[in-house]
C-alpha positions in Angstrom: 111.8 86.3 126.8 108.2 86.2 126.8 105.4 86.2 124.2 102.1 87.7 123.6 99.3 87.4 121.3 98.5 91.7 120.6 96.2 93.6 118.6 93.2 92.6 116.5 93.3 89.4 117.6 92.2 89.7 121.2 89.9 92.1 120.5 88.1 90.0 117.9 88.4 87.2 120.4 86.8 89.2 123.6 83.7 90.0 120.1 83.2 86.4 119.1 84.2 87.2 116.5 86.1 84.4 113.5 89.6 85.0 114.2 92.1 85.3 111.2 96.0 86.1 111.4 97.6 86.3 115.1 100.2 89.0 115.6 102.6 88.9 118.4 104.6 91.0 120.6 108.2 89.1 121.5 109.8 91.1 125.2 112.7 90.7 126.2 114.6 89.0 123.5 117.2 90.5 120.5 117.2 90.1 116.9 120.3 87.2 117.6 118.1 85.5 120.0 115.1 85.3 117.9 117.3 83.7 114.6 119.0 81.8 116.9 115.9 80.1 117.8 115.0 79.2 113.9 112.6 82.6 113.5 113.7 84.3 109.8 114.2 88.1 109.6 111.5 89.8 107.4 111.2 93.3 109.0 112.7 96.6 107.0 111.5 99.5 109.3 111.6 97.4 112.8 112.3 93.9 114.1 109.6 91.5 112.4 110.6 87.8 112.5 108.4 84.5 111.0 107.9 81.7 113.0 110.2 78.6 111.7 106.8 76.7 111.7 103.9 78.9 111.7 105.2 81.2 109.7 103.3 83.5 111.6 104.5 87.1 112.5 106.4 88.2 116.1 107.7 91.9 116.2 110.1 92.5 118.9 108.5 94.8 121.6 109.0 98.4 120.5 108.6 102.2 120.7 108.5 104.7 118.2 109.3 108.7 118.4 108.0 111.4 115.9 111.0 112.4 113.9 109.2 113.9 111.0 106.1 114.2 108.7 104.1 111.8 107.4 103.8 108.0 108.1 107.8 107.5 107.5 108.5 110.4 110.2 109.0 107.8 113.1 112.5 106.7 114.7 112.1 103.0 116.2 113.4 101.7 119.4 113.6 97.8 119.9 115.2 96.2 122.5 115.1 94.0 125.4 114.2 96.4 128.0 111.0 97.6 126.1 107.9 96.5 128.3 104.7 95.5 126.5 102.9 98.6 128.1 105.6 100.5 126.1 104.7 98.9 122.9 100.6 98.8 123.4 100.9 102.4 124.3 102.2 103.2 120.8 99.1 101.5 119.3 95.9 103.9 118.0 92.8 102.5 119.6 92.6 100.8 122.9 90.9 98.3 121.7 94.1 97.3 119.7 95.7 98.3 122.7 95.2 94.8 124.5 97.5 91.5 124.8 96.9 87.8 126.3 99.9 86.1 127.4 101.2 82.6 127.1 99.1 81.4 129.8 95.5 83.0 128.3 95.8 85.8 130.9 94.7 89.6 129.4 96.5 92.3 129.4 94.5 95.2 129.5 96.5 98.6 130.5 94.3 101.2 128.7 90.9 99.9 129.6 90.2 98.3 126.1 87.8 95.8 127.0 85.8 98.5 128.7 85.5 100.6 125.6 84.7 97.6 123.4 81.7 96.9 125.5 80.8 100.2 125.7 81.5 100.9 121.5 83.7 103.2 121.9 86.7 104.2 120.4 89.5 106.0 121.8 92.9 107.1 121.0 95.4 105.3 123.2 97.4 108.0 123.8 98.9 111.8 122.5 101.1 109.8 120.1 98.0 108.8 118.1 98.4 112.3 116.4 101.7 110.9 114.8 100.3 109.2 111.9 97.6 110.8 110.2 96.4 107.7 108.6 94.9 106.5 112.0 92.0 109.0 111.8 91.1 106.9 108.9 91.5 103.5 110.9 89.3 105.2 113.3 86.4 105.8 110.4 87.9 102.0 109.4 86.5 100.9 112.7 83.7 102.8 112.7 82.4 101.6 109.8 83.1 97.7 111.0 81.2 98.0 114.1 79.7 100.8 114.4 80.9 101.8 116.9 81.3 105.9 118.1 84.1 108.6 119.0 85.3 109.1 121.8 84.7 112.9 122.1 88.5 113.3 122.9 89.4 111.1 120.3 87.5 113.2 117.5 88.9 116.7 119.3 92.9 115.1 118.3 92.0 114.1 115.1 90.3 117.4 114.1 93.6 118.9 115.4 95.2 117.0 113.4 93.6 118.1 110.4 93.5 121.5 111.0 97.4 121.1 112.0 97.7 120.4 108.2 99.6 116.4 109.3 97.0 114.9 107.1 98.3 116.6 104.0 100.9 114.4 104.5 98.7 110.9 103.9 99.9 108.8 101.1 97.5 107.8 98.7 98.0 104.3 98.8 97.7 104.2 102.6 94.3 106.1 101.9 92.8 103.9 99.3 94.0 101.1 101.8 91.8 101.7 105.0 88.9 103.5 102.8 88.3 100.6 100.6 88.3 98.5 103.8 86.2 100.7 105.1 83.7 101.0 102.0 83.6 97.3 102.1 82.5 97.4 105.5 78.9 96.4 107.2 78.1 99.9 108.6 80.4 102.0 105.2 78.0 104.9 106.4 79.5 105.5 109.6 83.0 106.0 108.0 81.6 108.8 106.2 80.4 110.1 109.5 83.5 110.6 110.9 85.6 111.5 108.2 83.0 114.3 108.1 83.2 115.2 111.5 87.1 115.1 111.3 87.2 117.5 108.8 89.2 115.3 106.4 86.1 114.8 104.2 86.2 118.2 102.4 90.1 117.3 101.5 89.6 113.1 100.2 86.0 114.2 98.5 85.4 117.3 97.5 83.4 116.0 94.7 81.0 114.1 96.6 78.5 116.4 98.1 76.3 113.9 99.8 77.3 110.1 100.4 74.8 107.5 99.9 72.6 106.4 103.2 73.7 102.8 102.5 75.9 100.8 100.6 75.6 97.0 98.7 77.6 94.5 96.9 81.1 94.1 96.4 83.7 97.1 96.4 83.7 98.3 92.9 80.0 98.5 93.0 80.1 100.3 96.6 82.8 102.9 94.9 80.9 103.2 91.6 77.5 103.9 93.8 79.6 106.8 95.6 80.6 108.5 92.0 77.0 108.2 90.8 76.2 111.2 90.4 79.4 112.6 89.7 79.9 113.4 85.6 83.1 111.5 83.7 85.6 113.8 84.7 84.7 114.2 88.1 84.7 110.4 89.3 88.0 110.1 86.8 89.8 112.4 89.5 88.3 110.9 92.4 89.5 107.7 91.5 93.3 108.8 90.8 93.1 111.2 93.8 92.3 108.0 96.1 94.4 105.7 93.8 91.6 103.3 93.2 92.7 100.2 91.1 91.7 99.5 87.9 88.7 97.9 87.8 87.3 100.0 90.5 87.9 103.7 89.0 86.7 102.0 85.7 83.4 101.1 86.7 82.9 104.2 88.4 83.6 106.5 85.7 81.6 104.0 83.4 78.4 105.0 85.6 79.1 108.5 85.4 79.2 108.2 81.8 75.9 106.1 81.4 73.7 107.3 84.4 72.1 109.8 81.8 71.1 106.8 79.3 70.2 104.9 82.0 67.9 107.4 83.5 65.8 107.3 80.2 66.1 103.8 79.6 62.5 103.0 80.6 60.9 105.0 77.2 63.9 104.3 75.4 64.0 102.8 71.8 65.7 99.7 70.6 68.1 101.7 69.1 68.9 103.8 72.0 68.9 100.5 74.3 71.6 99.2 71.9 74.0 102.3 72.2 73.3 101.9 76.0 74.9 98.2 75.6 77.9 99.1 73.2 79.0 101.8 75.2 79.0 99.9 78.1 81.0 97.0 76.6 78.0 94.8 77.7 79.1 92.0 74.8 83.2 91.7 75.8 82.4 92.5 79.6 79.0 91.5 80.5 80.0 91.1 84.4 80.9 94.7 84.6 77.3 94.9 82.8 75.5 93.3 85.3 77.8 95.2 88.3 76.7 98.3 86.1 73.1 98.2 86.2 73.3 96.6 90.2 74.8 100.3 91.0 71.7 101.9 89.1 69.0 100.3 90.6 70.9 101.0 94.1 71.3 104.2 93.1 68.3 106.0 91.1 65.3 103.4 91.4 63.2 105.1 88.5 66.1 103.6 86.6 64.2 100.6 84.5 67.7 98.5 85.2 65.6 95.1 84.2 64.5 95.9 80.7 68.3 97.0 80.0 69.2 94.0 81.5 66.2 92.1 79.1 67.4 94.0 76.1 71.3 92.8 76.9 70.5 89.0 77.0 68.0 89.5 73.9 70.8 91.0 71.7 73.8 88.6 73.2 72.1 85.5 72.0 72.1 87.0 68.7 74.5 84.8 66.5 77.0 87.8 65.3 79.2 85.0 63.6 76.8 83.6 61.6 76.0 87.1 60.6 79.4 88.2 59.6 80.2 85.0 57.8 78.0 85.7 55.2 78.1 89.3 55.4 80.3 91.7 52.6 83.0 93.1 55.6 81.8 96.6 54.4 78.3 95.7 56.3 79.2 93.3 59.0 78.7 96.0 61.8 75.9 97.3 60.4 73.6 94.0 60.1 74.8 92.6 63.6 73.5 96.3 65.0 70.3 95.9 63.2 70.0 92.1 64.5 70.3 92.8 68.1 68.1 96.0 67.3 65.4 93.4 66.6 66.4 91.2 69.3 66.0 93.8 71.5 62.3 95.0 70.0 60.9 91.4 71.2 61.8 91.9 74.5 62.2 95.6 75.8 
């Protein structure tokens, strides 16, 4: 029985980069030996066991055969006789394609350590066309350190597509590596590949032209994307890529204002006012401030800092005050016309 650390762990290591969670690879050992030894069963698909300390995860060494479409299509093999070339060979890129044993040594059997220092990625073997959802790890990667495709690498995964496997992704798995991606240093280069793939044109169709460069945190990323989409377009990107909540909800929320926002600059206190109640700027004045972040990203003739003048201007306004000694019939009214001249003395 013999242990090794696998994966995205030696090849952050070999970067310099912070290292996070450790997988490893367990050879030579069965599920009895493992929980005989104190580790706890938590794997459904394969052998996954937690460390009766650490907690950390060790899969039994294993091997996996297409049995079908999709992600689920796969038959596992684990057993003792399963080498650890067996199980990095399943693995997508070579540079997650590399081990260190218990002694520190690396394991390299696919030349992953070359490819990292020459930023390259490349598909570890024919079995990468399995899972569709690795040509979206590869833009993933792309976009984290931007790094390019190997040219035989982008040749499989535009088979791939034209093969029709990547019908088969499931959304969740896709919102999954694209928001990692979107969130990532170099979100460009994702874009790049998935264009170059030929999976763009199916995951968004609507977006005709990605932005050169992304900023700030995800939902402001995705809503900067669906700028220049209308309501009902960014609506179906978001459910097509399963986008949570908050996310689809700022993006449609730009669609919906980027037209105010665009004439904000000459615009009236009045129309300043209807820019802030439709964008819920008094319940949900983060969102607000993400809001206007995506429009100065986005359309820079957008005057962002008076709408942002005008939103503090009518906030401070004291709308209990107002309705306490208001008749109910005009309490809307006289709070509106308050923050109208709020908004006057500052916008």
């Amino acid at each position: 029985m013999k242990t090794y650390v696998v994966g995205g762990a030696v090849r952050d290591e070999l970067l310099g980069l912070p290292l996070k969670d450790k997988d490893y690879v367990v050879v030579g050992a069965t599920p009895d030996e493992m929980i005989a030894r104190g580790f706890r069963p938590v794997g459904k698909d394969f052998p996954v066991f937690l460390h009766p300390k650490t907690h950390e995860e060790y899969a039994l060494a294993r091997t996996e055969r297409k049995s079908g479409r999709g992600y689920k299509g796969f038959t596992v093999y684990a057993a003792p006789e399963v080498t650890l070339e067996e199980d990095l060979r399943r693995r997508d890129l070579t540079i997650n394609a590399m081990a260190r044993d218990e002694a520190g040594a690396l394991v390299d059997p696919f030349g992953g350590k070359k490819d990292l220092a020459a930023g390259v990625l490349r598909h570890v073997s024919e079995a990468f066309a399995e899972d569709p959802v690795r040509i979206l790890r590869v833009a993933r990667f792309a976009a984290r350190f931007g790094f390019t495709v190997h040219p035989e690498t982008l040749a499989l995964m535009q088979r791939m597509v034209r093969a029709g496997e990547a019908d088969y992704l499931v959304p969740e798995r896709v919102w999954q590596e694209f928001a990692k991606g979107l969130a990532e240093e170099h979100a460009e280069k994702m874009f790049e590949v998935l264009k170059a793939s030929g999976l763009y044109d199916k995951l968004l169709p609507e977006i005709k032209a990605p932005p050169p460069r992304f900023a700030g945190a995800l939902a402001e990323r995705f809503a900067r994307l669906a700028w220049e989409l209308d309501e009902k377009q960014a609506l179906a990107l978001s459910e097509r890529l399963k986008a949570p909540g908050e996310v689809r909800d700022l993006a449609v929320l730009a669609a919906a204002l980027r037209p105010a926002l665009a004439g904000a600059a000459k615009a009236a206190p009045k129309a300043l006012l209807d820019i802030l109640k439709r964008g819920d700027a008094f319940r949900r004045p983060e969102r607000f401030r993400q809001l206007l972040e995506v429009a100065r990203q986005a359309d820079p003739s957008v005057d962002a800092t008076r709408v942002a003048r005008a939103a503090t201007a009518a906030a401070a306004v004291d709308a209990g005050s107002i309705a306490a000694g208001a008749p109910p019939a005009e309490i809307a009214k006289r709070i509106d016309e308050a923050r109208e001249q709020a908004i006057a003395l500052v916008a």
